[in-house]
C-alpha positions in Angstrom: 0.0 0.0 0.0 1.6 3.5 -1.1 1.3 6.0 1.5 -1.2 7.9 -0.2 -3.5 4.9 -0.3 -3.2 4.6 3.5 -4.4 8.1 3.8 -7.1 7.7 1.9 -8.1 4.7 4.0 -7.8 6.4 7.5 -9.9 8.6 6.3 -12.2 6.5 4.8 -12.4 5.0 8.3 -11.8 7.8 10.6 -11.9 11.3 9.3 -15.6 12.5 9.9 -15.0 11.5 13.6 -11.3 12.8 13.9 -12.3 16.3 12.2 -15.5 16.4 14.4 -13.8 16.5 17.3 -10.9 18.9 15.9 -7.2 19.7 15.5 -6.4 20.2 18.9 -8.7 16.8 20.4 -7.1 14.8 17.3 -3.5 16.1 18.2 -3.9 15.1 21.8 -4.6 11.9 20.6 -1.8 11.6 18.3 0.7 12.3 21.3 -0.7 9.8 23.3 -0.4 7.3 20.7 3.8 8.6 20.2 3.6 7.5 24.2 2.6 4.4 23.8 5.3 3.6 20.6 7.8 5.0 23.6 7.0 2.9 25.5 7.1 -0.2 23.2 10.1 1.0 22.4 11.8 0.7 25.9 10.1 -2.7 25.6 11.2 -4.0 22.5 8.3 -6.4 22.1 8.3 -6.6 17.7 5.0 -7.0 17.8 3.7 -4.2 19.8 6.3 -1.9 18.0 4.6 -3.0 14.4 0.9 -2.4 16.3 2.4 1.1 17.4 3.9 2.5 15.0 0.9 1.5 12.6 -1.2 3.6 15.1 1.2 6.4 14.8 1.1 6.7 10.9 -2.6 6.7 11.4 -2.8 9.4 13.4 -0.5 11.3 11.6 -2.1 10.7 8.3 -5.6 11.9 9.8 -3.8 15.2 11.4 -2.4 16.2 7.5 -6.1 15.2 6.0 -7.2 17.9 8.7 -5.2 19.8 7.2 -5.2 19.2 3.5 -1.6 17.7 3.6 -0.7 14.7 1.1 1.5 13.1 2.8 3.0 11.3 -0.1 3.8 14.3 -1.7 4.8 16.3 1.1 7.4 13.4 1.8 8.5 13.4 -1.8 9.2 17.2 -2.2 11.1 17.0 0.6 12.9 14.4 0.8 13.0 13.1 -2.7 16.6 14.0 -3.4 17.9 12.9 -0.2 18.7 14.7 2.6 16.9 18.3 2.2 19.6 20.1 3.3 23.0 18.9 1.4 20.7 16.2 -0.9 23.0 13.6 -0.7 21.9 9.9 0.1 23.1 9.3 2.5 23.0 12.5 4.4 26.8 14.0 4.2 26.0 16.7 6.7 28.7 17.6 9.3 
């Protein structure tokens, strides 16, 4: 799945709900779900850190549909050519 189709499917699923309760609820959210991928990280369970991180993208990609953001693009024009500020791959920044 590109990352544009997962976008399209967390909103499918989620985005009258996530909009209705706003930017700022939704965001709240979003850090509470970075928490929890903490905390699987300290723990270092694969499993949990697949099902969090998942969770993360998710809220993510409803936060930019909140906010008109494609994500796919936004990730291309930025970081397309490498890294954005001396564009090599990998990054050659001192």
């Amino acid at each position: 799945m590109r990352i544009a189709e997962f976008q399209k499917r967390i909103e499918d699923i989620y985005f009258a709900r996530d909009n209705a309760r706003g930017l700022a609820g939704t965001h709240m959210w979003f850090c509470e779900e970075v928490g929890e991928l903490t905390r699987a990280l300290r723990r270092g369970n694969q499993a949990e850190l697949e099902g969090e991180f998942a969770d993360v993208f998710a809220w993510l990609s409803t936060l930019a549909s909140m906010q008109g953001i494609d994500l796919e693009a936004a990730a291309h024009k930025k970081y397309g050519a490498g890294c954005p500020r001396c564009r090599a791959t990998p990054c050659a920044c001192k």
